[in-house]
C-alpha positions in Angstrom: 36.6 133.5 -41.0 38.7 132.9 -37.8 38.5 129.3 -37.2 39.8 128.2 -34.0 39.2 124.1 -33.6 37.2 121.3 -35.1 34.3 121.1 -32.9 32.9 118.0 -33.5 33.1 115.2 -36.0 29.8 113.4 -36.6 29.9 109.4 -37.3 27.2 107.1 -37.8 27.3 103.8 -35.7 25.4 100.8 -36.3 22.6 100.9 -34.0 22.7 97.0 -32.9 25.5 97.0 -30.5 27.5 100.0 -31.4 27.1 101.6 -28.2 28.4 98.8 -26.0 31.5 98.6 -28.9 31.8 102.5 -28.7 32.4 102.3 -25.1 34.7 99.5 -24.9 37.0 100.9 -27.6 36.7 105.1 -26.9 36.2 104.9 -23.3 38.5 101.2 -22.1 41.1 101.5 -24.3 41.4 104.7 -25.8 40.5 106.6 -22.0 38.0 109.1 -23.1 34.7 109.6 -21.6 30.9 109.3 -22.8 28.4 112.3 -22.6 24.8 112.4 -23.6 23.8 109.3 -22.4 21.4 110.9 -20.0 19.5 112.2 -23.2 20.1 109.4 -25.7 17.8 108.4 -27.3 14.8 110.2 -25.9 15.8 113.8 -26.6 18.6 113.7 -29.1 19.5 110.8 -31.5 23.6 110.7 -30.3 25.8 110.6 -27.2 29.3 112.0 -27.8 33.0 111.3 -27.0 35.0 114.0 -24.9 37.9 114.0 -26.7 39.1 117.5 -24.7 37.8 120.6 -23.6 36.5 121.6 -26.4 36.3 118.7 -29.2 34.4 116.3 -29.0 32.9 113.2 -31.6 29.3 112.7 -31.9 28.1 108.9 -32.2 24.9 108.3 -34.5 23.3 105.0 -33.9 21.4 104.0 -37.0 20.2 100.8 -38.5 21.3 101.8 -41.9 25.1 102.3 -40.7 27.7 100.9 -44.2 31.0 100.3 -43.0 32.9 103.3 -44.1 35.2 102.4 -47.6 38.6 104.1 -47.0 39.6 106.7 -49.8 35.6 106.1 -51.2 33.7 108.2 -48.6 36.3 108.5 -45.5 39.9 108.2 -45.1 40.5 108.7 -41.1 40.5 111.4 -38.0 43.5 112.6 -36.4 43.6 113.4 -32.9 47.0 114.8 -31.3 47.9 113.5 -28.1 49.7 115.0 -25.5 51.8 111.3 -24.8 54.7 110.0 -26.2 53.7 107.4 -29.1 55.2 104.2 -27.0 52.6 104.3 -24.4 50.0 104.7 -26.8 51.4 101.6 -28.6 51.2 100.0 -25.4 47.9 100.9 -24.5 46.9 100.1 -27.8 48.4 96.7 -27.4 46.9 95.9 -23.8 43.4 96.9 -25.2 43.3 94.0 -28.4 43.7 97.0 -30.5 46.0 96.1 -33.8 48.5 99.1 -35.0 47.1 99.2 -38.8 50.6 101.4 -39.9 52.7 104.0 -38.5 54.1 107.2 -39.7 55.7 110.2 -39.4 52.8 112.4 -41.0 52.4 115.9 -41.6 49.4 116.9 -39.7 48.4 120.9 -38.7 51.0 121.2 -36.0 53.6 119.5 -38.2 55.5 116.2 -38.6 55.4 114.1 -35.5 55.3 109.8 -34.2 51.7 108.7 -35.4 49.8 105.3 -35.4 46.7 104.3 -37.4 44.0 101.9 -36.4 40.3 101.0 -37.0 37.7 101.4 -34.6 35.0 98.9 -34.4 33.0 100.6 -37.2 35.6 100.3 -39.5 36.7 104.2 -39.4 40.5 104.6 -39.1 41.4 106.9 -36.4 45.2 108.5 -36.6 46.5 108.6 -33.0 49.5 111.4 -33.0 51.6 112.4 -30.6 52.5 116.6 -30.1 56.4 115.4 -31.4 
């Protein structure tokens, strides 16, 4: 196999107000944008986060959503950014979002400036800078 990206990652959402919390934390303070709505729910059961041109993670809304339990059934995502790690801090900060820790992890592009914080669903999303 040659892999060449993650395509998509697939999360479940609770499906009483997650989308309104999805938007407000993916789109307002992280800057990403929404697809799908046009065909959510109708035709297909998620609406997606464009992460870049060619990753993106897919939102499940269901009534059965369990918060995830770190190290029992998720740990986090990591998604490298192509900004320095300050003004993600600060747009972190101007968004209500809480740093949860910060590191200088190894990752697939190697060691770089990282923060760690929770969405409103509880998964932990590492937010890297490129170095």
């Amino acid at each position: 196999m040659d892999v060449e990206a993650i395509d998509h990652v697939n999360l479940r959402i609770p499906k009483e107000g997650g989308v309104e919390r999805a938007t407000e934390f993916y789109v307002d303070v992280l800057g990403f944008t929404v697809e799908g709505f046009d065909k959510y729910p109708e035709e297909k059961p998620f609406f997606s986060v464009r992460l870049s041109d060619d990753s993106v993670i897919h939102l499940w809304p269901t009534a059965e959503f369990e918060v995830p339990h770190r190290r029992e059934n998720y740990d986090h995502v990591a998604l490298r950014l192509a900004e320095d790690i300050a003004d993600v801090k600060d747009r972190l900060d101007a968004g209500g979002v809480e740093v949860e820790q910060e590191l200088e992890p190894l990752g697939a592009t190697g060691v770089a400036p990282a923060v760690y914080v929770r969405d409103p669903f509880g998964y932990r999303v590492e937010l890297k800078a490129s170095r």
